[in-house]
C-alpha positions as CSV (number, residue, x, y, z in Angstrom):
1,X,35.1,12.2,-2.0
2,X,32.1,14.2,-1.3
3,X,30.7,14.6,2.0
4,X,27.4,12.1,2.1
5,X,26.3,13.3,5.6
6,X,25.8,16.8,4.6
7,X,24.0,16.2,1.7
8,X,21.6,14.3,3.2
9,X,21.1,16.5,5.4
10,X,20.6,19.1,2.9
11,X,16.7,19.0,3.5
12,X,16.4,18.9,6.8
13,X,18.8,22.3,6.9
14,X,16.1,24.1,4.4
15,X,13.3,23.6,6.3
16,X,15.0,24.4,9.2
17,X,15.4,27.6,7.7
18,X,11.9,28.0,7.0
19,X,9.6,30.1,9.5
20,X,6.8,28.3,11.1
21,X,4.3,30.5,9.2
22,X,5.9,29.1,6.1
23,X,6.1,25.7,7.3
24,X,2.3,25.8,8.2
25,X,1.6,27.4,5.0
26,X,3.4,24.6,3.0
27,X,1.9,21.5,5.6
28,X,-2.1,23.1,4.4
29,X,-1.0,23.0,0.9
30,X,0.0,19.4,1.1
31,X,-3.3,18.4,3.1
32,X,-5.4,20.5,0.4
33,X,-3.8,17.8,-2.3
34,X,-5.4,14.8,-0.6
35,X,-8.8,15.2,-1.6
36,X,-10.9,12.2,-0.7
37,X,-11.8,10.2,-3.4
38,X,-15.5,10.3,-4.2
39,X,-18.1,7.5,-3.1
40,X,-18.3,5.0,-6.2
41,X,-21.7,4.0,-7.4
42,X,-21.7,0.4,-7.8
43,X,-24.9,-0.7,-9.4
44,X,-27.7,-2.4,-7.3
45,X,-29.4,-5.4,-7.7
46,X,-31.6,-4.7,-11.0
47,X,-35.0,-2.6,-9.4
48,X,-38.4,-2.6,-10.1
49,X,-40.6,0.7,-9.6
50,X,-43.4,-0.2,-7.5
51,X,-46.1,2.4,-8.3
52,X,-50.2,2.2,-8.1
53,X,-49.9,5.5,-10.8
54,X,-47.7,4.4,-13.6
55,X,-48.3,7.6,-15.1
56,X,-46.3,9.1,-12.4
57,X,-42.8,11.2,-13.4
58,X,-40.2,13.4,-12.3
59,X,-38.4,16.1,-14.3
60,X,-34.5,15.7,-13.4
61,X,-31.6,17.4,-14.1
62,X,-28.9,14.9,-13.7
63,X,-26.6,15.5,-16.7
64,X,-24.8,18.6,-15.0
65,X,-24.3,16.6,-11.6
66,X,-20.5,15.6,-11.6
67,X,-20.3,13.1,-8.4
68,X,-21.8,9.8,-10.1
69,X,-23.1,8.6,-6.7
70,X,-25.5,11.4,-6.9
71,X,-27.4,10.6,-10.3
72,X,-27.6,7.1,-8.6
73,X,-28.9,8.7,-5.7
74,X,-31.8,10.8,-7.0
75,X,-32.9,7.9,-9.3
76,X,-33.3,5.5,-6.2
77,X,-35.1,8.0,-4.4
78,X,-37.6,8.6,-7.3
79,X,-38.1,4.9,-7.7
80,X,-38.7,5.0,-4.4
81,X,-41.1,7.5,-4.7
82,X,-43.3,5.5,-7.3
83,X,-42.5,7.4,-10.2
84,X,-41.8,4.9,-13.4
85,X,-40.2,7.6,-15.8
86,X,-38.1,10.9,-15.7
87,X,-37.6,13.6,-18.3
88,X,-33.7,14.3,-18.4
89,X,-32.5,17.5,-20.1
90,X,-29.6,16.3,-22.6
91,X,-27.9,18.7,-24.6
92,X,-26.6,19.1,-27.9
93,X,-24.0,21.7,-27.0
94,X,-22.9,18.7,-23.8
95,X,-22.3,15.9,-26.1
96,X,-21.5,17.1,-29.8
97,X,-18.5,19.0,-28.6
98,X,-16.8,19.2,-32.1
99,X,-18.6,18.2,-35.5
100,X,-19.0,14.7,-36.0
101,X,-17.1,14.1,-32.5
102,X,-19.3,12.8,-29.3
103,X,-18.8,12.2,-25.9
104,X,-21.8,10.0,-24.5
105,X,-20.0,9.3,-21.2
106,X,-22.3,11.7,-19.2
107,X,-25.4,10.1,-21.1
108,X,-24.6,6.5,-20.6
109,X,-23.8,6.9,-16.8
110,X,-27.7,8.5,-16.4
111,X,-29.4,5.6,-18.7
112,X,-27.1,3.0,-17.1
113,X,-28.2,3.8,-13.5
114,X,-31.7,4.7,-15.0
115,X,-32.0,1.2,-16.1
116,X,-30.7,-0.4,-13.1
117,X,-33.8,1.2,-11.0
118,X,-35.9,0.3,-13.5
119,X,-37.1,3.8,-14.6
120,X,-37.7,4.8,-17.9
121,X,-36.2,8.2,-19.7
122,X,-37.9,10.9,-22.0
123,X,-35.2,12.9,-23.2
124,X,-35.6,16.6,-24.1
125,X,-32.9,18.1,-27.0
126,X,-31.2,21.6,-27.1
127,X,-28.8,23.9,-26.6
128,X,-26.2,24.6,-29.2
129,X,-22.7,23.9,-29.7
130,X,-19.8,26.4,-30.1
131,X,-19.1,24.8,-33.5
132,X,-22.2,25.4,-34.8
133,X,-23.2,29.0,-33.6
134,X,-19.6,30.2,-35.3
135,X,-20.8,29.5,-38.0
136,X,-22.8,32.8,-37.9
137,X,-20.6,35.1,-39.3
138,X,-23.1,37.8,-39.4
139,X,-23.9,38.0,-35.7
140,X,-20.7,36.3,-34.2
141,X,-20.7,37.5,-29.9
142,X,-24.8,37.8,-30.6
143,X,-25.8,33.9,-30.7
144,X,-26.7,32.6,-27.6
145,X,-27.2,28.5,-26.5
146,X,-30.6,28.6,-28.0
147,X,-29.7,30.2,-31.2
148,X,-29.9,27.6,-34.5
149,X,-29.9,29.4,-37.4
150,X,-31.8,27.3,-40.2
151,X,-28.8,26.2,-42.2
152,X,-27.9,24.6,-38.7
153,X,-31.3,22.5,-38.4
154,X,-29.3,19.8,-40.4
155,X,-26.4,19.7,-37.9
156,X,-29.5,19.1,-35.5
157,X,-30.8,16.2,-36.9
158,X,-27.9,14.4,-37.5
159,X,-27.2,14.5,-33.7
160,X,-31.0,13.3,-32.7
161,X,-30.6,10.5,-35.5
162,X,-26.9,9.4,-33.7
163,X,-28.7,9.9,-30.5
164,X,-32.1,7.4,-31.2
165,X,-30.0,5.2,-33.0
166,X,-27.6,4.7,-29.6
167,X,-30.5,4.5,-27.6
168,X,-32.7,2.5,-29.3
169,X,-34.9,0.2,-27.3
170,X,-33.9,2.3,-24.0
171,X,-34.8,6.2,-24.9
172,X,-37.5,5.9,-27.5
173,X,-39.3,9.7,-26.2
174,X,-37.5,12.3,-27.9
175,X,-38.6,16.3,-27.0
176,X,-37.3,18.7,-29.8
177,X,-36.6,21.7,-28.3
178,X,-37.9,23.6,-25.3
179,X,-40.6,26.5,-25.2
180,X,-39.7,27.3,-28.7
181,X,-42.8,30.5,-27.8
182,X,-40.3,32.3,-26.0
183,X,-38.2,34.9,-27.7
184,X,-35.8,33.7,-24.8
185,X,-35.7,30.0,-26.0
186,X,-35.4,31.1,-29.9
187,X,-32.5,32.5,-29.9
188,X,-33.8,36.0,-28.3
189,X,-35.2,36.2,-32.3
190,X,-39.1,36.5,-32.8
191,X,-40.4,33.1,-32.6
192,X,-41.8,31.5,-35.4
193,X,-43.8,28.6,-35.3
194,X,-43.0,28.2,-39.2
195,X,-39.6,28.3,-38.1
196,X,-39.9,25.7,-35.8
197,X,-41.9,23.5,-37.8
198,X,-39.7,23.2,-40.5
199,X,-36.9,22.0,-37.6
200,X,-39.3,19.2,-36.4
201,X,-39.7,18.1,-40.5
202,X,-35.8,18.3,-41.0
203,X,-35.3,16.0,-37.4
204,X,-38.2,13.9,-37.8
205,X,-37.3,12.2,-41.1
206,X,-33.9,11.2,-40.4
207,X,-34.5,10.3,-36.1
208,X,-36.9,7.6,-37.8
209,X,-34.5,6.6,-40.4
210,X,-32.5,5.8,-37.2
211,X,-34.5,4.2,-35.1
212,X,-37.9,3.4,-36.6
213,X,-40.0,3.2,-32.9
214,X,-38.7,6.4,-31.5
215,X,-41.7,9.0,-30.4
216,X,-40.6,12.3,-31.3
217,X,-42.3,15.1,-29.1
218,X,-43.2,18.4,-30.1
219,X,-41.7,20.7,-27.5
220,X,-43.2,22.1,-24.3
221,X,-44.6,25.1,-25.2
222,X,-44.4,27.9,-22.4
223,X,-47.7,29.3,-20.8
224,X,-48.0,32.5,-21.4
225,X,-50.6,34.9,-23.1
226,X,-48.4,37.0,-25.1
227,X,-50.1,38.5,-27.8
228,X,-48.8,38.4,-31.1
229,X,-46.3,40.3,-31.8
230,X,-44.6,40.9,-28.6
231,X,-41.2,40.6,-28.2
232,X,-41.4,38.3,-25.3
233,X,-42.9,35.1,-27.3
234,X,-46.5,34.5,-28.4
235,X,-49.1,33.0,-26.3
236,X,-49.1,29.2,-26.5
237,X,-52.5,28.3,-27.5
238,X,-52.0,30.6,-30.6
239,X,-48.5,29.1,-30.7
240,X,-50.1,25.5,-31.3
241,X,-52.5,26.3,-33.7
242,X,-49.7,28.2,-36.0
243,X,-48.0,25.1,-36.0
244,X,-50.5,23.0,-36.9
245,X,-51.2,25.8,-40.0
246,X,-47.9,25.2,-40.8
247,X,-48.7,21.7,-41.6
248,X,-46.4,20.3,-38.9
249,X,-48.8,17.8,-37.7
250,X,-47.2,14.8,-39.4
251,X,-43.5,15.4,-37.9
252,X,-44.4,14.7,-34.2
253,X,-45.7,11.7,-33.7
254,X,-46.7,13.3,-29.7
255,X,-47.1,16.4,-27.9
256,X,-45.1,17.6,-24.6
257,X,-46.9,20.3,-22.7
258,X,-45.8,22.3,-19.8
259,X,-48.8,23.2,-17.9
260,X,-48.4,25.4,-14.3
261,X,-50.7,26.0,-11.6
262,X,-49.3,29.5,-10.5
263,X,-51.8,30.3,-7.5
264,X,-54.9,28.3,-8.7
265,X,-56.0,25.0,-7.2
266,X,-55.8,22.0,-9.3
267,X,-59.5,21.8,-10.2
268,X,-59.4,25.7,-11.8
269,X,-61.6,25.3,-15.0
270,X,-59.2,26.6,-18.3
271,X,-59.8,29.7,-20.0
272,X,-57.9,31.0,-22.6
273,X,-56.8,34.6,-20.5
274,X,-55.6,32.2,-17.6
275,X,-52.7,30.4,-17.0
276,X,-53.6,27.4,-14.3
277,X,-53.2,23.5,-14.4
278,X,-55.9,22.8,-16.5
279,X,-54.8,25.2,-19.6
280,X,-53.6,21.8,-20.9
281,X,-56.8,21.2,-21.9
282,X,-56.9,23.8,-24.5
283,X,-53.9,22.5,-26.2
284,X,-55.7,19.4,-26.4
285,X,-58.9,20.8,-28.1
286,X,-56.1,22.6,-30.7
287,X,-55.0,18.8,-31.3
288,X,-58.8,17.7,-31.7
289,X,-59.5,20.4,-34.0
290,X,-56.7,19.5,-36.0
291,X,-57.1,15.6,-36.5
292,X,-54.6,14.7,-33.9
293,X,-57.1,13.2,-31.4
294,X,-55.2,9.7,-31.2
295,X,-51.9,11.2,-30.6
296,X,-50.5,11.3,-27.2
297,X,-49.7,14.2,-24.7
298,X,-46.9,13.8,-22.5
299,X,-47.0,16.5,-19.3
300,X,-43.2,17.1,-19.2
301,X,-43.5,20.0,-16.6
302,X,-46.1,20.7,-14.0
303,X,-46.5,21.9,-10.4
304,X,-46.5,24.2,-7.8
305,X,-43.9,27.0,-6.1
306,X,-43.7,27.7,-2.3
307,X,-41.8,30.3,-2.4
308,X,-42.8,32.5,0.6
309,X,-42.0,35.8,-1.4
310,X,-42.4,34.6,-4.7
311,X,-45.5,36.2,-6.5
312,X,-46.8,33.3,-8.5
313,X,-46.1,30.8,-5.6
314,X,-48.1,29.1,-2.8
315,X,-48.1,28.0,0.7
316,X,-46.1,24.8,1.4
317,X,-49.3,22.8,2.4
318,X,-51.5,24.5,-0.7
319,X,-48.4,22.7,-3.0
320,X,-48.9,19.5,-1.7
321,X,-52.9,19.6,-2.0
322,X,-52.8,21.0,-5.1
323,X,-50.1,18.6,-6.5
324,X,-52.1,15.4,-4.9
325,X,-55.2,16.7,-6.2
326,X,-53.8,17.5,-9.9
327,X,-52.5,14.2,-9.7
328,X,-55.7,12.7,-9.3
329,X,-57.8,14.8,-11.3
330,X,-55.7,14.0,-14.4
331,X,-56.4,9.7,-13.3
332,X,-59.6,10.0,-14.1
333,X,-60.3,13.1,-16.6
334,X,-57.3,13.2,-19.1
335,X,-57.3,9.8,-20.5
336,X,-54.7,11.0,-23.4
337,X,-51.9,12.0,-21.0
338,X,-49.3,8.9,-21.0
339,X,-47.3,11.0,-18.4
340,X,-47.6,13.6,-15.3
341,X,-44.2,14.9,-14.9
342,X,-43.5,17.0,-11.9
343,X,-40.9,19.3,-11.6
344,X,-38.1,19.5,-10.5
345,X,-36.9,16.2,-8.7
346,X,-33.2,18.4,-7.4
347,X,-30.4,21.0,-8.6
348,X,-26.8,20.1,-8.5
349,X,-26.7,23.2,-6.8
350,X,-28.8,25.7,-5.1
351,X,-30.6,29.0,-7.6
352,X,-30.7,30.9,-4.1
353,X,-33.8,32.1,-5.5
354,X,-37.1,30.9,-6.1
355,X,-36.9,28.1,-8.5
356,X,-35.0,26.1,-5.3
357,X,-38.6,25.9,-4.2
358,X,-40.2,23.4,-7.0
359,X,-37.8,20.9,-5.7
360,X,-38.5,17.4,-4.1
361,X,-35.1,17.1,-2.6
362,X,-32.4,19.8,-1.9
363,X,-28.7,19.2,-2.8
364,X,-27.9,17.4,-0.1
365,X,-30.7,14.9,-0.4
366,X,-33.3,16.3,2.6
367,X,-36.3,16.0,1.2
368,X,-39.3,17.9,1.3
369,X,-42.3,17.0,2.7
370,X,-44.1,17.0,-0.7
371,X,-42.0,13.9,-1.6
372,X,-43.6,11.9,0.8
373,X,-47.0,13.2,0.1
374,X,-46.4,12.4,-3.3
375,X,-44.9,8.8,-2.6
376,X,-47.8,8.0,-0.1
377,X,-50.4,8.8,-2.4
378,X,-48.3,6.8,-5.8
379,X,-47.8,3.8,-3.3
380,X,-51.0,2.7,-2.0
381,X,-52.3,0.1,-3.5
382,X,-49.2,-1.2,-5.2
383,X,-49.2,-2.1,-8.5
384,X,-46.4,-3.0,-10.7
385,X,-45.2,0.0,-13.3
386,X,-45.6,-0.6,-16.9
């Protein structure tokens, strides 16, 4: 009969072989396992956004934040704030995974928190998937995210159609694309606003076969005066009015701009060799010239940097004066906008460089004192958001 007592014992006589380095060793490994479960996110009570400037909005970029209790975070802090609508950056590449195969988990957390504060979502398309960019025979280890090759414009619109038919009734703003001026955003090919119209005709068609009230935005173009020709991108005023010569006017049905102030107050007057705040202006005369008076114009991206080593930036306290004072100029002269979008609400983590210094709020959730400049001046006078 064996002997039971030793082999219990069996256990106790290995580690008490052990050295204590090794038992210490073996004890963190243990205590590295029990990871603490992250904070849950349990919805609120349905919110409201109380705002006097329903026109107010924040550029996020929730979709890369893993910890759900942070998305739900940020969005009650911009309701908070005043602002009734965010721009969300939700990519192709994140959600089409394989052909014909998507994952909408990441989505559907945002727009299910998104509607639980009450705040509205303009979504902005790209970035393309594995699948698709092998496809390229020709330059296979050359594509980057942003390359589509034109066979691929298709592939495109099927996944805007499957997305504004999901989200029908709670995304109906669709941007196609993002700074499609930059040779950087293209692909790193020479931009081509033919090119690019012909993507907005192939998406257009079938996102309204889909869902017949969506709003499908022409991208943000960058601002930049590149000339024609460069291999950089092409200035965005000239960029606009290509398009429109390519006869895309009737596949948007509204234009996203991204308009900067660099180092000029709010109230700079626009001129076409300066990039400021109010170069949105000339973008809108290009739409005027053309017959598009009526459409809207969506601000997806504006601000100020206060970077203190930055060369385009500006002092902490010239940010928040110029913001406040952008924010107000475009209340009473630019009618057309439907929305002022500031970015960037937060980064899931830190750039260590100067983009870190457009944000509202820092990873761990201090925020700035430009968020409560901001909220002050969208909260007097409360009205409720439309």
């Amino acid at each position: 009969m064996p002997d039971l007592t030793r082999l219990r014992a069996a256990p106790y006589s290995f580690l008490a072989c052990l050295s204590w380095g090794t038992r210490a060793l073996i004890l963190l490994l243990l205590l590295q396992g029990l990871v603490p479960a992250p904070p849950r996110a349990p919805l609120d009570v349905p919110q409201r956004v109380n705002t006097a400037q329903p026109k107010l909005c924040m550029h996020t970029r929730l979709i890369d934040e893993v910890e759900e209790w942070k998305i739900q975070r940020s969005l009650q802090l911009i309701r908070e704030m005043g602002a009734s609508t965010i721009v969300e950056f939700l990519p192709w590449a994140y959600i089409e995974t394989s052909d014909n195969f998507y994952d909408w988990h990441n989505v559907d957390r945002i727009v299910r928190h998104a509607q639980n504060q009450g705040i509205r979502i303009i979504a902005r398309m790209g970035l393309v998937p594995a699948w698709v960019r092998q496809r390229d025979t020709e330059n296979v280890g050359l594509t980057t995210l942003n390359t589509l090759p034109r066979a691929a414009y298709p592939d495109f619109a099927e996944f805007v159609s499957a997305f504004a038919g999901r989200y029908q009734g709670v995304i109906d703003q669709i941007v196609i694309w993002n700074e499609p001026n930059l040779a950087f955003e293209w692909g790193f090919s020479a931009v081509s606003p033919v090119g690019y119209a012909d993507l907005l005709r192939t998406v257009y068609r079938s996102a309204h076969a889909a869902n017949p009230d969506v709003e499908i935005l022409a991208a943000g173009l960058a601002p930049t005066l590149e000339p024609e020709g460069s291999p950089h991108g092409l200035n965005d005023v000239s960029y606009l009015e290509a398009l429109y010569d390519a006869e895309a006017s009737d596949f948007f049905d509204a234009l996203a701009v991204h308009t900067y102030g660099f180092t000029h107050p709010a109230e700079a007057a626009a001129s076409p060799d300066v990039l400021n705040f109010r170069r949105a202006e000339l973008l809108r005369e290009v739409m005027v010239r053309n017959g598009d008076g009526d459409k809207p114009v969506y601000v997806t991206e504006t601000g100020w940097n206060d970077h203190p080593r930055w060369i385009h930036a500006v002092t902490p306290a010239q940010r928040v004066a110029y913001t406040l004072d952008a924010l107000r100029f475009t209340e009473k002269n630019w009618q057309w906008a439907e929305r002022i979008c500031l970015w960037v609400f937060r980064y899931p983590q830190p750039t260590l460089s100067y983009p870190d210094h457009f944000t509202f709020a820092d990873t761990v959730f201090q925020l700035h004192p430009i968020y409560y400049e901001v909220q002050a001046y969208a909260r007097s006078g409360i009205v409720e958001a439309r």
